[in-house]
C-alpha positions in Angstrom: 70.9 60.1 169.2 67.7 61.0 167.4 65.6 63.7 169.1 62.1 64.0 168.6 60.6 68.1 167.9 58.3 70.0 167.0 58.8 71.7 163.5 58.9 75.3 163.8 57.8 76.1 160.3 55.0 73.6 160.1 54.3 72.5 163.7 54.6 69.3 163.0 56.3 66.8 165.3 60.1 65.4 163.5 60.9 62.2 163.6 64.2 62.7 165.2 65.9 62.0 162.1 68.0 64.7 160.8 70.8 64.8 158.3 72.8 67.4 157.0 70.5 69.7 158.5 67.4 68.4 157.4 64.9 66.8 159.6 62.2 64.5 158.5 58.4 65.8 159.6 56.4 62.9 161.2 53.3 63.2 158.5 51.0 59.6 159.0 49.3 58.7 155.5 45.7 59.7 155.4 43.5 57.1 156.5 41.8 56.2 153.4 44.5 55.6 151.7 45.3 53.1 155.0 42.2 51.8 154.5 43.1 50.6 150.9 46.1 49.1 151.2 45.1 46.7 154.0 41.6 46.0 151.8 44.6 45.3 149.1 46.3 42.7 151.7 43.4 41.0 152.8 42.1 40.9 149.0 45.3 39.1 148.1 45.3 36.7 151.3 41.8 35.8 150.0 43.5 35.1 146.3 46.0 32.8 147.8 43.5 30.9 149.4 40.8 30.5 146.7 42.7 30.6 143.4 45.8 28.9 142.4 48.7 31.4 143.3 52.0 29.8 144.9 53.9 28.1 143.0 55.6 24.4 144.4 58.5 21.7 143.5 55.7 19.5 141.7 53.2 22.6 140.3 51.4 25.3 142.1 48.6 25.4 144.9 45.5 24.8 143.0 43.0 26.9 145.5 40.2 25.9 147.7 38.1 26.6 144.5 39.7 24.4 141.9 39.8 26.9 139.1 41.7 27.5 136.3 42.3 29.7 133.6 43.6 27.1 131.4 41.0 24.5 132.2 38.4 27.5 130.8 40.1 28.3 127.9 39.9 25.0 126.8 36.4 24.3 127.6 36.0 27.2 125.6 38.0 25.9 122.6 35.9 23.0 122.8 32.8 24.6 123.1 34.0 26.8 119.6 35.1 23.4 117.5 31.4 21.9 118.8 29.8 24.6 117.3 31.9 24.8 114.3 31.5 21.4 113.5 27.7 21.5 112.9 28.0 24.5 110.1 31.6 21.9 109.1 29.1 19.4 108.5 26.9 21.3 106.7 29.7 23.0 104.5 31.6 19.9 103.6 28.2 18.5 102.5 27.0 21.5 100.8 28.1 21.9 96.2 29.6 25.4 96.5 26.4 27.3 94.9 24.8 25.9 98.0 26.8 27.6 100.1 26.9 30.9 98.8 23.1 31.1 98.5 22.6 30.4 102.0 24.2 33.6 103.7 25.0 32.0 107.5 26.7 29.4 105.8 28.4 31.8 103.4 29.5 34.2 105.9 31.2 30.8 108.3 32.9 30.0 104.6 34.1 33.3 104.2 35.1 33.6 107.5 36.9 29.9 107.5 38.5 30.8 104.0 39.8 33.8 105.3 41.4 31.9 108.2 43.1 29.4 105.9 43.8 32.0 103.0 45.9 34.0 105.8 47.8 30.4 107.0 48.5 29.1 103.3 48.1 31.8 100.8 49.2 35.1 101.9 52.7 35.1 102.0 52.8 34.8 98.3 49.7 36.8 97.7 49.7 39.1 100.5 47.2 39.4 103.3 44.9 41.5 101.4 45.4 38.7 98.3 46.9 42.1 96.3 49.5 39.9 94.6 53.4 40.5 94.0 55.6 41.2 90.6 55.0 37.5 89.7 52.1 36.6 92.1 48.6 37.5 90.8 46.2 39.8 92.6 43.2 38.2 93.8 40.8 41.1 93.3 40.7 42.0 90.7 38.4 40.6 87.1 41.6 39.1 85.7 41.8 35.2 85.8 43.9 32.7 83.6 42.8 29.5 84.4 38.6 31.4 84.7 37.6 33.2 87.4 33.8 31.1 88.5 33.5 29.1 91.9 34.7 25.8 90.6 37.4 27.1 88.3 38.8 28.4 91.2 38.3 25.7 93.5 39.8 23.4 90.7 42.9 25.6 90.4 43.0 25.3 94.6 43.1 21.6 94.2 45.5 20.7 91.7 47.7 24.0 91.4 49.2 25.5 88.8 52.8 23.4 87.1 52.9 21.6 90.7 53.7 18.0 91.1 49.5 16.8 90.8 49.2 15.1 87.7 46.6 17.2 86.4 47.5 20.4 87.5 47.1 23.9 85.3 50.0 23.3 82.9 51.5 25.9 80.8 54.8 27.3 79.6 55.7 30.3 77.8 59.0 29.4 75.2 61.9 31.4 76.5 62.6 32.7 72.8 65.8 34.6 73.9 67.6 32.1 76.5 66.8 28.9 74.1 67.6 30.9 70.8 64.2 30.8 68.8 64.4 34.3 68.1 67.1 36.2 67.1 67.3 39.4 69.2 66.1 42.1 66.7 63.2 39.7 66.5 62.9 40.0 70.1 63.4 43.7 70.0 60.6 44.3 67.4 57.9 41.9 69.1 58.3 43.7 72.2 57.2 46.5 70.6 54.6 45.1 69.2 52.9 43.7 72.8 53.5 47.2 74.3 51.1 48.6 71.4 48.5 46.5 71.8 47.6 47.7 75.2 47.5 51.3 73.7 51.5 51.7 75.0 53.9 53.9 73.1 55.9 51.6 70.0 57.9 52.5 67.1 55.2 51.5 64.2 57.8 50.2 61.6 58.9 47.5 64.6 55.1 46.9 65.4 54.8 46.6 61.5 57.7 43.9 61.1 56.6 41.9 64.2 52.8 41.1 63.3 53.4 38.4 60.8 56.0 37.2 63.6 53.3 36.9 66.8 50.8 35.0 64.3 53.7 32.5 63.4 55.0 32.4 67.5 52.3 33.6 69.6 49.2 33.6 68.2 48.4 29.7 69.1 48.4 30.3 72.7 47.5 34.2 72.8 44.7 34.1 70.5 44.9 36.1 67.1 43.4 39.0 68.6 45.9 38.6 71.8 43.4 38.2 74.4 44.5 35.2 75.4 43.5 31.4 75.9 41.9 30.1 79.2 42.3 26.6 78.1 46.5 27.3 77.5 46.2 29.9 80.7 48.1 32.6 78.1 47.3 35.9 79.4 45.5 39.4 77.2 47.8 41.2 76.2 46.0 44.2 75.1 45.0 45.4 78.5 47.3 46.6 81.2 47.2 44.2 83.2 50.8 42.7 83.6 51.8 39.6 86.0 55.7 40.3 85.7 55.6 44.1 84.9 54.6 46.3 81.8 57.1 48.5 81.2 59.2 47.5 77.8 62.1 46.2 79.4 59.7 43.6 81.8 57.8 42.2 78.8 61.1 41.5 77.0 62.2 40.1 79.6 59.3 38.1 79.9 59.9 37.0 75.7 63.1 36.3 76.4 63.1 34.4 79.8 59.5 32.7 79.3 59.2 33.1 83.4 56.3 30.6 85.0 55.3 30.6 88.6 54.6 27.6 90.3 51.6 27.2 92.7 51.4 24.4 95.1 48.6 21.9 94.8 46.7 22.2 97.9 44.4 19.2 97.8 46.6 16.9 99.5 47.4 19.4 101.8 43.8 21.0 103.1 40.8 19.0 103.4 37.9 19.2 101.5 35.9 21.9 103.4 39.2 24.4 103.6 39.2 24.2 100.0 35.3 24.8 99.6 35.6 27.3 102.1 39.3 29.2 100.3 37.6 28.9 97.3 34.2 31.1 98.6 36.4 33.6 100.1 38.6 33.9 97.0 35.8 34.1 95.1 34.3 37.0 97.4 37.5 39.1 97.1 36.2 41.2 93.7 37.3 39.4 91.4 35.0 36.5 91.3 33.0 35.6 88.2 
């Protein structure tokens, strides 16, 4: 049986629980911390009763109040799409010089683009539209198809070799897969591209292959190898290089004649996403 004591050591009163030689001091909680936890009990009591809390067979006991988190976070969502649509309105309505000379309604497309750039666009441009080996960066000055608000938006639209019917079309020969050049050919044009950006080349193959880019490349590249928006043929004499610029990628690039493909998006994305994608890509940097 348990006995009841008074603790020697402490003078406190035991319990009358012992084990193993060890009794248990009878030490009450102090009463503030008494005074909490029944606040705590009657708080929750009070929950139960006004705000949905138990749940039943057919739902949950909605609460003498009638509130709900979900019926407010809807009523909020609503209250956000009724005040989007009047800048919507004025967006869709708006050419896209409009838009970015009014700055409210240029920071809602930004802000919109950005939204829809993240859904559609960044997993093959990344989220900060820095591009990929094969994807271009969207901040920087470099733009094949032109780099002004409706060059872009036009490129958005229609993408580039995509199924539209008059999407950005252009393709590079593959001179090594399909046999138009023979590989010494190949050998001394790659050369040749690497020194017009200032790269290291042997000068005899550079020498050889100059009569050879006029005759193959110069009709899309330009004679001076800055390219051709119209064709969407890249410059090759800075350092800017979509599938890589070390000598082996850019004769790769000769011999494989690699494309991408961008989707056309104007079936996809109604015509205020695109305004609004089009602002924010042309916001990044790299905008002309």
């Amino acid at each position: 049986m348990s006995r009841k004591e008074i603790d020697q050591a402490t003078g406190t009163e035991t319990t009358g629980h012992e084990w193993d030689g060890i009794t248990e001091l009878n030490t009450p909680l102090p009463r503030w911390w008494l005074w909490v936890l029944y606040a705590c009990i009657v708080w929750a009591v009070g929950y139960w009763i006004l705000y949905p809390a138990w749940p039943t067979l057919t739902g949950y006991t909605p609460g003498i109040l009638g509130q709900s988190q979900r019926d407010d976070v809807a009523q909020a969502m609503l209250q956000l799409k009724s005040s989007r649509e009047a800048q919507g309105r004025l967006l869709a309505s708006a050419t896209l010089q409009q838009i970015e000379a009014d700055p409210n309604l240029l920071q809602f497309a930004r802000e919109a683009g950005k939204s829809a750039f993240g859904d559609n666009c960044a997993t093959c441009h990344g989220s900060g539209a820095q591009g990929f080996k094969g994807y271009p960066n969207l901040n920087d000055d470099i733009w094949l198809w032109g780099g002004t608000l409706d060059d872009i938006k036009h490129t958005i639209q229609v993408g580039v070799r995509s199924t539209h019917p008059d999407a950005r079309q252009s393709q590079m020969p593959a001179f090594g897969r399909d046999a138009l050049l023979e590989p010494k050919q190949i050998a001394d044009l790659t050369e040749y591209v690497v020194s017009l950006s200032g790269g290291k080349a042997d000068a005899a193959a550079v020498a050889r292959a100059e009569p050879l880019f006029k005759e193959q490349c110069a009709a899309c590249h330009g004679d001076d190898a800055k390219g051709k928006r119209e064709f969407g043929s890249p410059n090759l004499t800075d350092r800017e290089w979509l599938y890589g610029g070390t000598k082996a990628d850019i004769q790769a690039q000769i011999v494989n004649g690699r494309g991408g493909v961008m989707p056309t998006w104007g079936s996809r994305l109604d015509p205020m996403t695109i305004d609004a994608l089009a602002v924010y890509v042309h916001s990044l940097g790299g905008g002309e």
